[in-house]
N, C-alpha and C positions, 0 to 999 in steps of 0.2 A: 504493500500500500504506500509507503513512504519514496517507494520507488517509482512508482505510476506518479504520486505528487510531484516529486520532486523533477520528472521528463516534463508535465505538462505545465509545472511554473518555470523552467528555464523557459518553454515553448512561450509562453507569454509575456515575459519580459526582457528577452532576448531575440525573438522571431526565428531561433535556431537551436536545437541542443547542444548546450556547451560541451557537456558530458556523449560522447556518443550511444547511439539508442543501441546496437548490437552488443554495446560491452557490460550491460547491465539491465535494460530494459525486459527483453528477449526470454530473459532468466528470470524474471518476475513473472514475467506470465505464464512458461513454462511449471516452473514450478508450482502456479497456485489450481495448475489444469492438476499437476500430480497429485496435490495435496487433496483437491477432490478425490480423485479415483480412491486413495489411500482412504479416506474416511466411508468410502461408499462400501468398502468391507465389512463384511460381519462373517464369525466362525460357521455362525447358523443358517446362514444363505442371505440375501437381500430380499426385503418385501418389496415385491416390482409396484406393486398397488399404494403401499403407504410411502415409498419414495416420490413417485410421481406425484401424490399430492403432494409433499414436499416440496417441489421443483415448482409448481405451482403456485402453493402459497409463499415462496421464500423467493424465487427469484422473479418468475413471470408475472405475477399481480405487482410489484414491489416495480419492477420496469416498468410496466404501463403507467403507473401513478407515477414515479418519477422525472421520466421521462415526456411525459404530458404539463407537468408544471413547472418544467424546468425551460419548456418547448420556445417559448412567449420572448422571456426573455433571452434565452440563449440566442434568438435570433435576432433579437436588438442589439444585443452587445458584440455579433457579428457584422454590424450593420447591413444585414440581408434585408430585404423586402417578405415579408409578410404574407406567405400563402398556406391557406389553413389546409387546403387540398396537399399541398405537398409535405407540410408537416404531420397531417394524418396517416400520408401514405409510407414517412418515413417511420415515424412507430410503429405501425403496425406491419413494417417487412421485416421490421428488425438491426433496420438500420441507425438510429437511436443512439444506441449503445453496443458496437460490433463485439463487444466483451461478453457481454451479459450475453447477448444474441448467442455469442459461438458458444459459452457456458451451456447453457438451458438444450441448447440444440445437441452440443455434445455428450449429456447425460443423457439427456434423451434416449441418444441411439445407443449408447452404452448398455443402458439395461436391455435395449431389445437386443444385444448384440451377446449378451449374459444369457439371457433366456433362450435365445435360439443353440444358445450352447450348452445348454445347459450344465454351467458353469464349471466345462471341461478346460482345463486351462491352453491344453496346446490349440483348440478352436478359438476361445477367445483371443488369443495372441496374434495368431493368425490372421482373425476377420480386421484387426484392428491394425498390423503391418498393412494388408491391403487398400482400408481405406488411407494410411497413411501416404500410401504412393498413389494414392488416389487423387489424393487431393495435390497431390505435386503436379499429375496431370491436369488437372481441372484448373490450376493456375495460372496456364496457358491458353485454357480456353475462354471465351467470352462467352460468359451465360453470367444472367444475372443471380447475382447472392445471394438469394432469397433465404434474413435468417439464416445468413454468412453460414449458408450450411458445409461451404467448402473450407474456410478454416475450421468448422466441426471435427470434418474428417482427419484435420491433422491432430486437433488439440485432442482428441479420442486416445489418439497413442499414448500421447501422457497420461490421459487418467486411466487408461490399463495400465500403465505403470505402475503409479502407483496403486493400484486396487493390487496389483502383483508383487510391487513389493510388501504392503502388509501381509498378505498371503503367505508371505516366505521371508517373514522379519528373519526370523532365528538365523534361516541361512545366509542372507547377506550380512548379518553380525558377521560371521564367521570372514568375510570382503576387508571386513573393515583396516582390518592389519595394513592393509596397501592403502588407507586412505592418503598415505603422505604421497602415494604417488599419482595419486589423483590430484593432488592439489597443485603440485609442481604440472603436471597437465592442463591444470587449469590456467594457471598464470601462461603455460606457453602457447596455449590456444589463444587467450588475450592481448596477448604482443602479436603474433601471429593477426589478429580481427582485426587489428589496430593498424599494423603496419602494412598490412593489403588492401585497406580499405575493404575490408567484406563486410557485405551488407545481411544481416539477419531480421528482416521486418517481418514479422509476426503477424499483423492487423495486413498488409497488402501484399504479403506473399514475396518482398522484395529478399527472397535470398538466396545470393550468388554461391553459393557450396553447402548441399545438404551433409556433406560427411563433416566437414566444421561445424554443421548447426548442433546437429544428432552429438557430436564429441564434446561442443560445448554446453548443451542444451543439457545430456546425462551427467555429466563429470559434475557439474553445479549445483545440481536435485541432488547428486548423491552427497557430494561436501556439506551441502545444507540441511538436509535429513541428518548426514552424523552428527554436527553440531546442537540442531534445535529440535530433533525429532523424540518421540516418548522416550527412547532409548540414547538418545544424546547426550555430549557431554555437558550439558549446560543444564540438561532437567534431571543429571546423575541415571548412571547404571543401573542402579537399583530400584528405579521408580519401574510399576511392574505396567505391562500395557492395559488398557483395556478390558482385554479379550480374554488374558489369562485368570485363570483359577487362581483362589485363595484357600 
């Protein structure tokens, strides 16, 4: 969140990101797709019925209302011209809020993408690798976004992610040992984004090398998960997850 602030107040008073958006932004968003998947775990199965109201009440009523009273003025303070026709038509495609949009759309298909699998892990991983390179294709193509469903298909990978990594906490513990070489990865992927000018834009699909996105995109979720996740070093070892027995 501090990070979405902090891109969209240099964006304003600067008319430029001082900070570039691949070296930091990218990784915010990422991550908060993972951080979903991760919470949408449960040992017992997911209720596909009480999640979707979920998604419902928390995220898609929560959009229409904020995005309708924010509609007015956001477009004065743009200095646009005033059309209720287009501002209708942009909430309700989805266009609003491309975040929220690709969230709500991404869960979405998640759960149908769970149930048709019945939550066999090598099919879920699967369906979700192919929309990933699905959406790399669709990139290219001009159709319209309806409900930015094409960064759905990418931001979906991350939240198999992480719904796969809590699935298999215990075993990625065992990863952990090498996190120092993840981190030194991480730093030389970022000189490396830096000094090539690569571009990683997330919201408009602007990026020039998916094997640096995928390298910087994973390497970052995993450094951050070891740091601040239930099992990380900042919430202590010993705090037990969730999900496990007492």
């Amino acid at each position: 969140m501090l990070a979405i602030l902090l891109f969209h107040t240099e964006i304003y008073f600067t008319g430029t990101p001082v900070i570039p958006y691949s070296l930091y932004v990218v990784n915010a968003l990422t991550t908060f797709f993972c951080i979903s998947g991760y919470l949408m775990y449960r040992p017992e199965g997911i209720d596909i019925s009480h999640k979707i109201k979920s998604i419902v009440y928390s995220l898609l009523i929560p959009y229409f209302i904020f995005t309708t009273l924010i509609a007015i003025p956001k477009t004065i303070a743009h200095h646009q011209e005033i059309d209720f026709l287009q501002i209708g038509w942009t909430i309700l495609s989805g266009n609003a809020s491309w975040f929220i949009a690709t969230l709500i759309t991404a869960e979405l298909l998640f759960l149908w993408i769970i149930h048709i699998a019945k939550s066999r892990v090598w099919i879920i991983f699967a369906v979700n690798l192919l929309f990933f390179l699905l959406s790399i294709y669709l990139s290219n193509v001009d159709v319209y976004n309806f409900w930015h469903f094409k960064n759905a298909f990418m931001a979906v990978f991350f939240l198999c992610l992480g719904y796969l990594y809590h699935r298999y906490e215990d075993y990625f513990q065992l990863l952990n040992k090498y996190i120092f070489i993840i981190f030194i990865l991480l730093i030389v992927i970022k000189i490396y984004v830096f000094k090539e000018n690569i571009t990683l834009g997330l919201d408009t699909f602007q990026i020039s090398s998916y094997p640096v996105f995928l390298l910087d995109t994973i390497s970052c979720i995993w450094l951050l998960f070891y740091i601040f996740g239930p099992r990380g070093i900042v919430r202590g070892r010993r705090m037990p997850l969730p999900n496990q027995r007492t």
